[in-house]
N, CA, C and O atoms as CSV, one atom per row, in Angstrom:
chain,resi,resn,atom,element,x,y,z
A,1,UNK,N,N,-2.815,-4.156,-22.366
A,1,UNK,CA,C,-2.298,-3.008,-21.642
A,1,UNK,C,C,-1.037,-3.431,-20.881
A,1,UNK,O,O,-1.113,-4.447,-20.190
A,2,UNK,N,N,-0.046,-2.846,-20.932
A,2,UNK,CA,C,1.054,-3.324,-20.123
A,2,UNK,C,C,1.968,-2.032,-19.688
A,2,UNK,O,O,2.187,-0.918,-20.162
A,3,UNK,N,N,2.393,-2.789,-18.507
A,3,UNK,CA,C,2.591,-1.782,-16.960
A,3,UNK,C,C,4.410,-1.186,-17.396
A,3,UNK,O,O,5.468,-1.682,-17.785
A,4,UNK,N,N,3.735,0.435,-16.937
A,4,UNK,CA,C,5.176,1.359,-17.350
A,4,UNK,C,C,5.744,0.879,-15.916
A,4,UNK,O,O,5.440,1.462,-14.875
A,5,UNK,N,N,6.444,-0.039,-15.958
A,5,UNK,CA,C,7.344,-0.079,-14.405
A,5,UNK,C,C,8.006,1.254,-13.682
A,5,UNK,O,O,7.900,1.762,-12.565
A,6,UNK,N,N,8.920,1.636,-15.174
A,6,UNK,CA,C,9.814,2.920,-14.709
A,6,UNK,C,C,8.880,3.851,-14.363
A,6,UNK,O,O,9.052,4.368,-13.260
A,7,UNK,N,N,7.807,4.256,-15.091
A,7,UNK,CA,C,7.098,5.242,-14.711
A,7,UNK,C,C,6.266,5.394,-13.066
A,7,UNK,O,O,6.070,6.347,-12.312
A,8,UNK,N,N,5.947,3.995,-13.020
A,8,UNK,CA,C,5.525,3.847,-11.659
A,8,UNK,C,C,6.501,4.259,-10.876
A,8,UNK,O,O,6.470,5.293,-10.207
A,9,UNK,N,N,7.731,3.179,-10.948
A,9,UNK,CA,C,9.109,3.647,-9.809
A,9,UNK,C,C,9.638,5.236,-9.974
A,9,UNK,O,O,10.246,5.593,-8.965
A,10,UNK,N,N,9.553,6.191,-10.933
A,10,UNK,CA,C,9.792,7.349,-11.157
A,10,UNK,C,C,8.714,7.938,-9.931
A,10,UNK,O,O,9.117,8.426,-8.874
A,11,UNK,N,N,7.513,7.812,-10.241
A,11,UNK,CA,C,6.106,8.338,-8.997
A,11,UNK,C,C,6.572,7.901,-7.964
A,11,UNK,O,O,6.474,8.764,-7.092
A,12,UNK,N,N,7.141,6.793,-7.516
A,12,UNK,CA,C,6.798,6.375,-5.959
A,12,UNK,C,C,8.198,7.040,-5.767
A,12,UNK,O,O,8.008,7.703,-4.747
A,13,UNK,N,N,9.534,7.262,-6.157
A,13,UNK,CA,C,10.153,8.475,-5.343
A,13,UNK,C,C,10.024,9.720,-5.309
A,13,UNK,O,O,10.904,10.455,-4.861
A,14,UNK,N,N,8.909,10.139,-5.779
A,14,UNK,CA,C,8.764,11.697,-5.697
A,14,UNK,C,C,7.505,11.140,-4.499
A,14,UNK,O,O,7.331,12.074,-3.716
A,15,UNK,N,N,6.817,10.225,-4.217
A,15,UNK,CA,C,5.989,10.223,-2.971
A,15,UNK,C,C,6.645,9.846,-1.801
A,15,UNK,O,O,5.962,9.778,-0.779
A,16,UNK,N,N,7.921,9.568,-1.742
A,16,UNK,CA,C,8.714,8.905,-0.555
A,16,UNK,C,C,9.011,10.069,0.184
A,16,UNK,O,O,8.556,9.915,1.318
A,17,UNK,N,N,9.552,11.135,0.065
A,17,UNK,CA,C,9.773,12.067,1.030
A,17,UNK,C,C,8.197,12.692,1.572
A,17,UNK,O,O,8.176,13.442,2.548
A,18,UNK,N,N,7.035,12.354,0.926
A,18,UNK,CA,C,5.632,13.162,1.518
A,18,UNK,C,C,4.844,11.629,2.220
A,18,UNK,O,O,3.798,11.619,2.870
A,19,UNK,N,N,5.614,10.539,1.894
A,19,UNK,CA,C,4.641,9.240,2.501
A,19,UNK,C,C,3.817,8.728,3.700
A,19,UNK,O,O,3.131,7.709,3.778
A,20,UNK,N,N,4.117,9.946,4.856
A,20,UNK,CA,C,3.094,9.629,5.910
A,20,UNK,C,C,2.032,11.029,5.200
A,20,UNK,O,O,1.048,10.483,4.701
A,21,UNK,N,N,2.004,11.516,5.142
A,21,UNK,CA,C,1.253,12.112,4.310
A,21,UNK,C,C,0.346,11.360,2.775
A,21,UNK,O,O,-0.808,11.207,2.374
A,22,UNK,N,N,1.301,11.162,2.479
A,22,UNK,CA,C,0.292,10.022,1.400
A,22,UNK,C,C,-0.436,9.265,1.849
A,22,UNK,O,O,-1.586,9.617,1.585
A,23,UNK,N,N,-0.391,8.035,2.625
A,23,UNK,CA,C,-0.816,7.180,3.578
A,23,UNK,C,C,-1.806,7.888,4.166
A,23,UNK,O,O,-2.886,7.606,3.647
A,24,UNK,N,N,-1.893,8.674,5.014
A,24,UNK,CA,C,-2.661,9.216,5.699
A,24,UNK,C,C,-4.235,10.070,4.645
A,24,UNK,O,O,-5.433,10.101,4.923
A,25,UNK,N,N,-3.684,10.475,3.785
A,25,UNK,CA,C,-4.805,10.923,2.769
A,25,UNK,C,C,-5.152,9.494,1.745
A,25,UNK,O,O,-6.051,9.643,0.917
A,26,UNK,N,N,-4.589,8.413,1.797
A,26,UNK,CA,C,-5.161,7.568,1.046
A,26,UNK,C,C,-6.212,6.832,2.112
A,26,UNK,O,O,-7.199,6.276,1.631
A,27,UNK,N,N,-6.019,6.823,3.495
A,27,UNK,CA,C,-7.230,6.715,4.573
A,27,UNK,C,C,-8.201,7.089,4.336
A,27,UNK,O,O,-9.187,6.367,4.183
A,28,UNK,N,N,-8.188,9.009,4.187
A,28,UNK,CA,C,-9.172,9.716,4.224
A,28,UNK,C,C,-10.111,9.397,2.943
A,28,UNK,O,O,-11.319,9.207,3.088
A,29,UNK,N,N,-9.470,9.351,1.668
A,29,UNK,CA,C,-10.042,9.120,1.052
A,29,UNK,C,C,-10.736,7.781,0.848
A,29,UNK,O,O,-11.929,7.835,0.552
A,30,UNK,N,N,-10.308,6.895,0.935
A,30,UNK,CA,C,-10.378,5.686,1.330
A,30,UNK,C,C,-12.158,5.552,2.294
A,30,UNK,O,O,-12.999,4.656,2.222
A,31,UNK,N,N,-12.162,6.759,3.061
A,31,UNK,CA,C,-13.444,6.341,4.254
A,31,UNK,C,C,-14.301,7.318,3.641
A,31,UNK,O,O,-15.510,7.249,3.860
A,32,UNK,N,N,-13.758,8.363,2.782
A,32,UNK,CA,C,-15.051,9.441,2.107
A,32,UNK,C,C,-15.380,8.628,1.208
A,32,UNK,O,O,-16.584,8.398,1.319
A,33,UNK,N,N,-14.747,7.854,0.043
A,33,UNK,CA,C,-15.527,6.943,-1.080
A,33,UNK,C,C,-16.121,6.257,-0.450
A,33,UNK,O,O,-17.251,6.143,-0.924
A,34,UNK,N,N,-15.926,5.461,0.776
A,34,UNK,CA,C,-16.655,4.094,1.137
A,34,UNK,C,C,-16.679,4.145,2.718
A,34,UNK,O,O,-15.956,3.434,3.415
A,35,UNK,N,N,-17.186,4.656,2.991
A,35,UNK,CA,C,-17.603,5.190,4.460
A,35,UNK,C,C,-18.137,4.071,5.401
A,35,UNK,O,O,-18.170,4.273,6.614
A,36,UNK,N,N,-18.639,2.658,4.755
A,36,UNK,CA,C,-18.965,1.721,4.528
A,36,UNK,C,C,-17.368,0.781,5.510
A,36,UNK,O,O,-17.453,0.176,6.579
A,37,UNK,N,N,-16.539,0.916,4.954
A,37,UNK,CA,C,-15.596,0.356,5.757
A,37,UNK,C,C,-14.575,0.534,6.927
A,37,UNK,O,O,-13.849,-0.228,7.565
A,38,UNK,N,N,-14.863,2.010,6.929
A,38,UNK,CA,C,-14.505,2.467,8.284
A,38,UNK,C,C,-14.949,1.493,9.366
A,38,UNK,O,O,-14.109,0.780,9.916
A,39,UNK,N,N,-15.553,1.465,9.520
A,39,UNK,CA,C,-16.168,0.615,11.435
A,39,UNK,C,C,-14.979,-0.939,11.041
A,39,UNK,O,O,-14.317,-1.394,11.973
A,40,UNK,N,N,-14.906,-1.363,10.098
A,40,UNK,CA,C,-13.284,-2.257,10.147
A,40,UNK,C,C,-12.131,-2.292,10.504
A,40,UNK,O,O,-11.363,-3.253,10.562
A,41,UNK,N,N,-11.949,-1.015,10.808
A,41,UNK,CA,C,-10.591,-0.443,11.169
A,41,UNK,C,C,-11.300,0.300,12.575
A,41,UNK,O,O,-10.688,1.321,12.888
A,42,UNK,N,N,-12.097,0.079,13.185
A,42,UNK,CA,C,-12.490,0.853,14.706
A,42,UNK,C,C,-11.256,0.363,15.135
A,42,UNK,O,O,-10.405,1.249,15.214
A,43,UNK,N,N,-10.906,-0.679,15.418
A,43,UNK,CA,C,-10.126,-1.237,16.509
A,43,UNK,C,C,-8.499,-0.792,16.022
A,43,UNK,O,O,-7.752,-0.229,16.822
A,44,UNK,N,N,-8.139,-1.070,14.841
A,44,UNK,CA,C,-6.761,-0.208,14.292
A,44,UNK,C,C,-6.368,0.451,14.425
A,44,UNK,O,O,-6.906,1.516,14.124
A,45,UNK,N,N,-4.935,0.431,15.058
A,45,UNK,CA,C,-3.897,0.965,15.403
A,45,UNK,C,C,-3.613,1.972,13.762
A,45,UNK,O,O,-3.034,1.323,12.891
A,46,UNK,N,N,-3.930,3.181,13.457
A,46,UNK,CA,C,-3.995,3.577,12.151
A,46,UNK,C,C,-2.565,4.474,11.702
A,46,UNK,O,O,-2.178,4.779,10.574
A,47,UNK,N,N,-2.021,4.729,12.898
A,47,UNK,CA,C,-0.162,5.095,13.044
A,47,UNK,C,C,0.320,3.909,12.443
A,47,UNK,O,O,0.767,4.012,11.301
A,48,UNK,N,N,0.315,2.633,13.078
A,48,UNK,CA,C,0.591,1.417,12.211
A,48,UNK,C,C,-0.104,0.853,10.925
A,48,UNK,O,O,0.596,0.276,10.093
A,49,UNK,N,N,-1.259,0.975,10.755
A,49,UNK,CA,C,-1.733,0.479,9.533
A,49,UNK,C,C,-0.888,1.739,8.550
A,49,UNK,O,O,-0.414,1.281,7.510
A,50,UNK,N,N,-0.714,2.900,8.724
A,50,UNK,CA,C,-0.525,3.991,7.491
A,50,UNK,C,C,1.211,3.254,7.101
A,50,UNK,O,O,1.749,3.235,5.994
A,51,UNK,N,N,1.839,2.642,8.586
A,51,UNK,CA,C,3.519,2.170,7.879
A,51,UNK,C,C,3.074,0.610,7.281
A,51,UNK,O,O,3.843,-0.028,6.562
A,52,UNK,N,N,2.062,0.226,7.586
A,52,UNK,CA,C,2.290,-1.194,7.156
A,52,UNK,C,C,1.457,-1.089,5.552
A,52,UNK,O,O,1.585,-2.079,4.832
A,53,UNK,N,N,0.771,-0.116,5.111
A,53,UNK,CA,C,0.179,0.530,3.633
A,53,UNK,C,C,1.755,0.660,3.226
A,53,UNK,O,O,2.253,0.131,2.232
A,54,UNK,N,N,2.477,1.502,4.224
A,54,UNK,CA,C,3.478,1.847,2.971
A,54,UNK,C,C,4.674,0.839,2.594
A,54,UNK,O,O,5.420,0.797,1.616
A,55,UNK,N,N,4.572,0.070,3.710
A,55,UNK,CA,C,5.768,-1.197,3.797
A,55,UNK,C,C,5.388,-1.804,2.548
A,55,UNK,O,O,6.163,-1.899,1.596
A,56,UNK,N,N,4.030,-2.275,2.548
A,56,UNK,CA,C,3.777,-2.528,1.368
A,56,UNK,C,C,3.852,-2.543,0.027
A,56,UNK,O,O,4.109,-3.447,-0.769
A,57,UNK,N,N,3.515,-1.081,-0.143
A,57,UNK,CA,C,3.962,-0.195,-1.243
A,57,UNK,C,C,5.626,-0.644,-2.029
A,57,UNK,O,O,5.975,-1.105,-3.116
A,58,UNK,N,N,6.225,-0.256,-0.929
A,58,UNK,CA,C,8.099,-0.505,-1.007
A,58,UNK,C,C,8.189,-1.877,-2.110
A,58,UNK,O,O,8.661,-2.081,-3.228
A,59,UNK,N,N,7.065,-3.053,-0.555
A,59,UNK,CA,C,7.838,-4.166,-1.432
A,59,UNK,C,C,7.166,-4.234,-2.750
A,59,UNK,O,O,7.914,-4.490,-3.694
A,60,UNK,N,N,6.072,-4.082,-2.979
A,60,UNK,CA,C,5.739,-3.431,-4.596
A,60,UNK,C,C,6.774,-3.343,-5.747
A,60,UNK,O,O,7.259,-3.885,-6.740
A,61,UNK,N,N,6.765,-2.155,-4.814
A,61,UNK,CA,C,7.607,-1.091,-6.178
A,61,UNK,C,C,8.764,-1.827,-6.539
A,61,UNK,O,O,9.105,-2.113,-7.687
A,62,UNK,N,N,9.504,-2.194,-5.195
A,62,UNK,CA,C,11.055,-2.293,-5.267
A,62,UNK,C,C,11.009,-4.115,-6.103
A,62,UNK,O,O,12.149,-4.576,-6.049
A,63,UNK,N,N,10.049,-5.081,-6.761
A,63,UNK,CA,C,9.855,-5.820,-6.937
A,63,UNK,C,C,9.216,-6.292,-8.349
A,63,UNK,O,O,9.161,-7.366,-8.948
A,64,UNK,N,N,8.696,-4.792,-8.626
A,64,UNK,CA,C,8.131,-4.939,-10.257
A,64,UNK,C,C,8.715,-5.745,-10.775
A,64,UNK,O,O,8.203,-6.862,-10.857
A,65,UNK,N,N,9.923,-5.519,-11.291
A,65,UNK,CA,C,10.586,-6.150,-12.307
A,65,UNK,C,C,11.053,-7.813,-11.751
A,65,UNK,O,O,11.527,-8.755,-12.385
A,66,UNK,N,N,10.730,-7.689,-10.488
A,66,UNK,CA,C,10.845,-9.535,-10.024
A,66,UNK,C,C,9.451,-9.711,-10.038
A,66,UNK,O,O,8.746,-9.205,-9.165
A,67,UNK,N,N,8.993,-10.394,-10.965
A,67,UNK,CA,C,7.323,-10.958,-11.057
A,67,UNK,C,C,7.232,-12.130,-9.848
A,67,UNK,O,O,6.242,-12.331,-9.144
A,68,UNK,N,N,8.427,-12.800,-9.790
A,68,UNK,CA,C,7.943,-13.877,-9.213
A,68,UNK,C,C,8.227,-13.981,-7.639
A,68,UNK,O,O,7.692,-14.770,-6.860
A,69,UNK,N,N,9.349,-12.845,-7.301
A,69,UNK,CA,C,9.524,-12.737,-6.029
A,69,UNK,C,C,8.251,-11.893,-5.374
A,69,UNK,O,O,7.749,-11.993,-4.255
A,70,UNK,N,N,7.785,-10.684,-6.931
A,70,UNK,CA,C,6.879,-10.001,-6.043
A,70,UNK,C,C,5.275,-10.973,-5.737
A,70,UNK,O,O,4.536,-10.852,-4.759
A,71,UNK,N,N,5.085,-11.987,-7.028
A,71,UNK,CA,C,3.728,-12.971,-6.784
A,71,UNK,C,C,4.373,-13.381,-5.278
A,71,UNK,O,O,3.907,-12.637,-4.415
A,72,UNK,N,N,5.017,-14.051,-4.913
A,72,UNK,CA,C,5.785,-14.744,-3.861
A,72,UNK,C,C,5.235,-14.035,-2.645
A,72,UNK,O,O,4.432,-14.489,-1.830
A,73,UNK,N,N,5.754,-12.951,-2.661
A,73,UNK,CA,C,5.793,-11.584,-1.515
A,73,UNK,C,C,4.106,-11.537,-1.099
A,73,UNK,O,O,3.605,-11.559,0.025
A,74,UNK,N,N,3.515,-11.473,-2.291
A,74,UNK,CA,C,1.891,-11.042,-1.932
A,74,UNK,C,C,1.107,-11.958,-1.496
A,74,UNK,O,O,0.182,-11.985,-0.683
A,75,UNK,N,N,1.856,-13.056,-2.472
A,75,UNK,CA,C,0.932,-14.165,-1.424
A,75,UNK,C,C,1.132,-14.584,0.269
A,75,UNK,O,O,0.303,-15.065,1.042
A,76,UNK,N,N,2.167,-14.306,0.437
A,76,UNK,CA,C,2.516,-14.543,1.770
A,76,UNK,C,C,1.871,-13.121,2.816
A,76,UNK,O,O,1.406,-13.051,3.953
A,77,UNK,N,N,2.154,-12.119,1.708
A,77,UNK,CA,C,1.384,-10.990,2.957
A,77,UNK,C,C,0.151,-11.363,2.833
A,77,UNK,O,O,-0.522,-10.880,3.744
A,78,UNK,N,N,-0.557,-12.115,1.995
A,78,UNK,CA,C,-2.501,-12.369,2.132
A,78,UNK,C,C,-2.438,-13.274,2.479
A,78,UNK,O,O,-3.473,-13.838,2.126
A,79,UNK,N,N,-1.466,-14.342,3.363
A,79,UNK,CA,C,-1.574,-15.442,3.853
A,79,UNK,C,C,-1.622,-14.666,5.242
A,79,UNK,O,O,-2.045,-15.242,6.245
A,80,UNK,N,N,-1.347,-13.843,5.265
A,80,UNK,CA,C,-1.189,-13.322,7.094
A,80,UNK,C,C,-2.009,-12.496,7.344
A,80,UNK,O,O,-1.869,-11.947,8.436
A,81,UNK,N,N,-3.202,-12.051,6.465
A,81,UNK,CA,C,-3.996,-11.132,7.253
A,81,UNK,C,C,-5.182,-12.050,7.567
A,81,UNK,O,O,-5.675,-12.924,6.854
A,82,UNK,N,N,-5.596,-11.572,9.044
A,82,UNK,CA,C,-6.374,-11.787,9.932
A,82,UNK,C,C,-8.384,-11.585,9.826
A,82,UNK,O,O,-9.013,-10.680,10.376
A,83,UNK,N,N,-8.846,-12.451,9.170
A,83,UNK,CA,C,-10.455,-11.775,8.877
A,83,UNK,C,C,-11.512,-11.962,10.024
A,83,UNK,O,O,-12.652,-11.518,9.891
């Protein structure tokens, strides 16, 4: 199986002008499938977690086509989260 880049980057600018909105319903949904992980985020700042979902996202997208800057990128953001 191999990944439509363009097609992805085509989707994520038609979600950029609705993205606190996206963010914010990928929460909701997020705690109706698995309701289970809510009490993880009690303490979360969730104004900030919804920009730091989408910061994310960005460096994603904007990185597909760099495999190795984006491996690079992810490992360093899962080197910094806090368990």
């Amino acid at each position: 199986m191999s990944l439509n880049v363009e097609l992805l980057e085509q989707s994520f600018e038609k979600i950029k002008p609705r993205s606190d909105e996206f963010a914010a319903s990928f929460y909701d949904n997020l705690f109706a499938a698995h309701p289970e992980v809510k009490p993880l985020f009690a303490e979360t700042n969730m104004a900030k977690q919804r920009k730091l979902l989408l910061a994310s996202l960005v460096l994603v997208v904007d990185n597909l086509r760099k495999p190795t800057v984006l491996e690079n990128a992810l490992k360093n953001l899962g080197a910094r989260l806090d368990y």
